[in-house]
Every structure is written in structure tokens, then in C-alpha cells.
Residue, then its C-alpha position, 0 to 999 in steps of 0.5 A: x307699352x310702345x312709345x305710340x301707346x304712350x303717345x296716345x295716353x298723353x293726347x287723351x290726357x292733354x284735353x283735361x290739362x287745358x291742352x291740345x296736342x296733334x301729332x307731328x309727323x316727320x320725314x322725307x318721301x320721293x313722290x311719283x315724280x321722284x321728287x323728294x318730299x319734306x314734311x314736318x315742322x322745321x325739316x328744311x333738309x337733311x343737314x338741318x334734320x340732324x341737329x334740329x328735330x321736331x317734336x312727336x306732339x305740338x299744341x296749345x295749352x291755356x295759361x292763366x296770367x295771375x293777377x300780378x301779370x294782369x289777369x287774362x288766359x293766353x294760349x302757349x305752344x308745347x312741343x312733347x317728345x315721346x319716349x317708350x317706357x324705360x327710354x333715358x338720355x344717353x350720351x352721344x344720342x344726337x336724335x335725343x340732341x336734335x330733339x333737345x335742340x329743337x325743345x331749346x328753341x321752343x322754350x327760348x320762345x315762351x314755349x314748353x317742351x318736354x321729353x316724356x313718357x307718361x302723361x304724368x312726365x308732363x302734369x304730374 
């Protein structure tokens, strides 16, 4: 299966996790007045999209704070990367990089980020 295949299987599955994800399209374009065009999350430039790459899918999910964290749900950013099935991390990949950096910030910030194949990469 192609890795937008895998894609959709994930977003199909996100609803019954307690998550909604959209797609995050990202690149640059000229319009017609040869201007160019910048679009998706964090692709600022040229230079930045190389260390600092957004995420396939971006979304909410739900998370149930415990008891012992007062007990009320609150809503948490995810990003997920999706990879086509037999897709593994390769030393000196700096798209994988840049979409790592990207996951690193994401985490750093109380998010979750997750490189996955399957909808089981992400909730087993």
C-alpha cells in the first residue's frame, strides 16, 4: 500500500482514538503573478523547510487528566508523519531529520508526534 493509502487508514482510525486529524499539505508554488507561494505549517522558507519539516497529519486528540491531575479532559496537538509500508530511519535522511525536528518541537511543547505506518504505529 502507498504511504496515502496508509495515510487515509490512519485518519479513518483517529475518530475511534478520540482524535481528528487533517491533512497538512506542504510546498511552494509560483502564482500567476510569479510570486511565490509558501504553504503549510512552519514553511517559512527554503532554508527553514530544510531542517524544519511539518507533519503529513496535524490534529486534536482528547486526553483524560487522572485524578491525580485534577480530572478534567483537555485537548492535545499531534502531529504524525507517515511513512509507506517497509519505510525505516536511514542515517544522513535530512527530510526524516527535518520531520524529526519538526516532532521534537511538537513534544517539547506538550504535544505528540509520531512517525508511523499503520494506525497501530500510533495506538497499538
Amino acid at each position: 500500500m502507498s504511504e496515502a493509502n496508509q495515510q487515509q487508514l490512519i485518519r479513518v482510525a483517529a475518530p475511534r482514538h478520540g482524535c481528528n486529524l487533517l491533512r497538512n499539505n506542504s510546498g511552494a508554488c509560483t502564482d500567476q503573478g510569479g510570486r511565490l507561494i509558501r504553504y503549510g505549517l512552519g514553511n517559512d522558507s527554503a532554508k527553514i523547510n530544510r531542517v524544519f519539516k511539518s507533519s503529513d497529519l496535524i490534529g486534536i486528540r482528547t486526553v483524560t487528566i487522572t485524578p491525580d491531575m485534577v480530572g478534567t479532559s483537555i485537548g492535545q496537538f499531534m502531529a504524525i508523519e507517515v511513512k509507506g509500508l517497509g519505510w525505516t530511519p536511514r542515517p544522513g535522511d535530512t527530510r526524516a531529520q527535518a520531520q524529526r525536528a519538526f516532532g521534537d518541537w511538537v513534544q517539547r511543547n506538550g504535544g505528540f508526534f509520531q512517525f508511523a505506518i499503520t494506525p497501530e504505529d500510533i495506538w497499538g
